[in-house]
N, C-alpha and C positions, 0 to 999 in steps of 0.2 A: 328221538329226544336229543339233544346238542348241551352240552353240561362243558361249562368251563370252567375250567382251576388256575385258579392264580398261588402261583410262588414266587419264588427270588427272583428266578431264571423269566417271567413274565406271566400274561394268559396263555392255556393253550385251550383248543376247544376240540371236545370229541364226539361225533354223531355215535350214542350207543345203539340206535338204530340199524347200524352198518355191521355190527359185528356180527360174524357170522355164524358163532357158536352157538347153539341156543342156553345152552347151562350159564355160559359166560355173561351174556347179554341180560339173561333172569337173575342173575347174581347182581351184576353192575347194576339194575332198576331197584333190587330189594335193597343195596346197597344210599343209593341215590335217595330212595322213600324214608332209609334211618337219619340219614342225611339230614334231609327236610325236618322231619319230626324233630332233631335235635336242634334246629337250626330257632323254631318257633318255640321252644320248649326255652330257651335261650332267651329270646325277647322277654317271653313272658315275665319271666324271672329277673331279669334286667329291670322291667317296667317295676314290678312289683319291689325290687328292691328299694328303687329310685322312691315310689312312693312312700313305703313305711321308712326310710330313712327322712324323705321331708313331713310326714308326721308324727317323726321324733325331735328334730330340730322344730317344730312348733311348738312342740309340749314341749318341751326346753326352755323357751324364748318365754313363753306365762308364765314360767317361775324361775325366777331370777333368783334364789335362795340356792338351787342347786349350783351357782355357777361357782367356779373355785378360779380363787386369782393365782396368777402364773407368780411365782416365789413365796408365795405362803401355802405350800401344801406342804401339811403336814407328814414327816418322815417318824415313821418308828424305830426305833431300834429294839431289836431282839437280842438278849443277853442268854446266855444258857450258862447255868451254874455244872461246873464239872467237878462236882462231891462225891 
């Protein structure tokens, strides 16, 4: 399997097939496999954000009562009495 990493410094690409260790080479695949898993665990999440953020900006947009104009929000002030 040929797995390439990209940094600063560029692509570099490594056959983990060639390594000759076998503990090393079962580490680098299990490694590779968490990899992946996180990699689509990522999208998922991506997507899913993207969605429920655009059907919050819909339910937003049908009620127009929530919107708050920029210079009129209202500031509280909190006063503490020191008796």
């Amino acid at each position: 399997m040929i797995v390439s990493i990209k940094n600063d410094d560029g692509v570099t690409s490594y056959d983990v097939t060639k390594i000759e260790d076998e503990n090393v080479r079962a580490n680098a695949n299990v490694i590779i496999s968490k990899v992946s898993q996180l990699e689509v665990l990522l999208e998922a999440l991506n997507f899913t954000s993207a969605t429920h953020r655009g059907n919050l900006e819909s339910l937003l947009k049908e009620n127009p009562d929530a919107i708050v104009e920029t210079g009129e929000e209202e500031v509280q002030d909190t006063e503490t009495d020191s008796e």
